[in-house]
DOPARO-636942 format. One record per residue (C-alpha): y, x, z; residue number from 1; residue in one letter. Coordinates in nm, 4 decimals, padded with zeros to 6 digits, always signed. Last residue first. Example, Ala and Ser with C-alpha at 12.3 -4.5 7.8 and 13.67 -1.06 7.14 Angstrom:
# residues 2
@yy:-00.1060 | xx:+01.3670 | zz:+00.7140 | n:2 | res:s
@yy:-00.4500 | xx:+01.2300 | zz:+00.7800 | n:1 | res:a
END
This chain:
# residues 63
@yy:-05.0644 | xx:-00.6592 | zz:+01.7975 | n:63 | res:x
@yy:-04.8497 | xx:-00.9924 | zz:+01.8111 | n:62 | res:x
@yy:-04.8668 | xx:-01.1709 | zz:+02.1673 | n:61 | res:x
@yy:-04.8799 | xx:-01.5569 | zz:+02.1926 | n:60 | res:x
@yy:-04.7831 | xx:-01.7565 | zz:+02.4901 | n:59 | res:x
@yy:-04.4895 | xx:-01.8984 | zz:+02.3561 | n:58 | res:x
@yy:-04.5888 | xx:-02.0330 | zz:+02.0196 | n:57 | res:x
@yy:-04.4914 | xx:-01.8145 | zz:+01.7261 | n:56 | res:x
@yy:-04.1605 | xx:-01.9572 | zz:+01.5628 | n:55 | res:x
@yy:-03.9368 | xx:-01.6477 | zz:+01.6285 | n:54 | res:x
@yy:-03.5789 | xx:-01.7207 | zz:+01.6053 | n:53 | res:x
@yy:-03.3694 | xx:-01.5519 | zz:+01.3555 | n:52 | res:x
@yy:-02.9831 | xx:-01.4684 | zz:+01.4488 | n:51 | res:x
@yy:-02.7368 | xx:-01.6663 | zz:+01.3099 | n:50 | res:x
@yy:-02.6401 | xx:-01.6698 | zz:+00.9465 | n:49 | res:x
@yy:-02.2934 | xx:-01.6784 | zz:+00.8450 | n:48 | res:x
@yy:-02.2417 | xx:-01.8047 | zz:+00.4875 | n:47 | res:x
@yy:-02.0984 | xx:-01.5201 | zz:+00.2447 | n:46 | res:x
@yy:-01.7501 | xx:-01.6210 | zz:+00.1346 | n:45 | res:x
@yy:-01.5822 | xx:-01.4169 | zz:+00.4203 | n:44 | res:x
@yy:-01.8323 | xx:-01.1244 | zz:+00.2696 | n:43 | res:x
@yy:-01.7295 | xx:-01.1260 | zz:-00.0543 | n:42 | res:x
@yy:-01.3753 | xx:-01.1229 | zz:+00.0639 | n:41 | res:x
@yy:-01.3955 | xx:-00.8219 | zz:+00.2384 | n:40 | res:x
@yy:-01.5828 | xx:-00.6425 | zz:-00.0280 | n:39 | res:x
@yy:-01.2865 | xx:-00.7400 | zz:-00.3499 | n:38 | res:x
@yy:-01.0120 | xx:-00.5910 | zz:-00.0771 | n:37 | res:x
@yy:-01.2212 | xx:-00.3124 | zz:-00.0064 | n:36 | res:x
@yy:-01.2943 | xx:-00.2291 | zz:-00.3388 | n:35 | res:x
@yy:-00.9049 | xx:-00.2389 | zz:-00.4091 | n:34 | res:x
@yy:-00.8061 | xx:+00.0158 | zz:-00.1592 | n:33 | res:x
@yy:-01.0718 | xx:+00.2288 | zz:-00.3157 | n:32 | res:x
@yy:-00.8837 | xx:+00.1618 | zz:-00.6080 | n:31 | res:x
@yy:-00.5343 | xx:+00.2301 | zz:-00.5360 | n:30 | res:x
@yy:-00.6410 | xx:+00.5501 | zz:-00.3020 | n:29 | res:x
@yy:-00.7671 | xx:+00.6883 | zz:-00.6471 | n:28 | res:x
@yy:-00.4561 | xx:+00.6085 | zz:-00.8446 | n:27 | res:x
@yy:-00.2380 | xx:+00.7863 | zz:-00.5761 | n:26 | res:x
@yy:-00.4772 | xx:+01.0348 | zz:-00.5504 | n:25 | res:x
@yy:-00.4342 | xx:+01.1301 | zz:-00.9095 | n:24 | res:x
@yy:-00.0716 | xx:+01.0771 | zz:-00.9867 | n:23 | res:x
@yy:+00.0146 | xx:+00.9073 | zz:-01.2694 | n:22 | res:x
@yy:+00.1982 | xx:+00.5743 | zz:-01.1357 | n:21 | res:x
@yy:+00.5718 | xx:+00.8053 | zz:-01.1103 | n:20 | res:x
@yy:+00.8170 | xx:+00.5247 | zz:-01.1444 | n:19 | res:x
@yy:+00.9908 | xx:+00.5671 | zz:-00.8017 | n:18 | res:x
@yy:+00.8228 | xx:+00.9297 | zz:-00.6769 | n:17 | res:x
@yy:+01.1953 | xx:+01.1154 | zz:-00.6693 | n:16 | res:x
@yy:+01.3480 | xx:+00.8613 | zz:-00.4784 | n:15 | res:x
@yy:+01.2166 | xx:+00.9832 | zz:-00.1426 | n:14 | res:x
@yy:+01.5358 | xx:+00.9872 | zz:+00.1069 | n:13 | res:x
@yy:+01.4719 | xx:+00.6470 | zz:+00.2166 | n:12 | res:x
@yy:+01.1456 | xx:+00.4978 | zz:+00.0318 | n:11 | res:x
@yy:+01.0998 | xx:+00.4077 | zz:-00.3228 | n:10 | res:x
@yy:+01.1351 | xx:+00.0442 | zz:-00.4423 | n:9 | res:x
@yy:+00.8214 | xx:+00.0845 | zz:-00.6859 | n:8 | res:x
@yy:+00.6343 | xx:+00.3676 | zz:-00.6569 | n:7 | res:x
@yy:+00.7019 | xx:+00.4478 | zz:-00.3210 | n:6 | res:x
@yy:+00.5727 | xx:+00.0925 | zz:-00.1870 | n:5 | res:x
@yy:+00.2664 | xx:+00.1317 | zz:-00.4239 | n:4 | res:x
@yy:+00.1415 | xx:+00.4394 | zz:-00.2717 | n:3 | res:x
@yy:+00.2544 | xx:+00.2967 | zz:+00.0273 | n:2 | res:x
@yy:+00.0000 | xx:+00.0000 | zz:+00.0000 | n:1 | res:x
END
């Protein structure tokens, strides 16, 4: 979000990156910025599933 900040309406004393998109890490921290964005809200559409309940009777052991 600062990398797009200084890009666009520059920050005080730091006019010298308004306009420059080219930079590597800049473009890099864009889109890893962006992945998280798109994985967030695949999982907030995801349904919630509760924990699993076990439907062996009571007094029954697994070996």
């Amino acid at each position: 979000m600062a990398y797009t900040l200084t890009r666009t309406v520059g920050l005080p004393h730091a006019h010298s990156d308004i306009g420059n998109w080219a930079e590597s890490a800049g473009v890099l921290s864009l889109l890893v910025e962006a992945a998280f964005v798109v994985l967030t809200v695949v999982q907030l559409r995801l349904p919630a599933s509760g924990p699993t309940l076990s439907l062996a009777p009571s007094g029954t052991q697994s070996r």
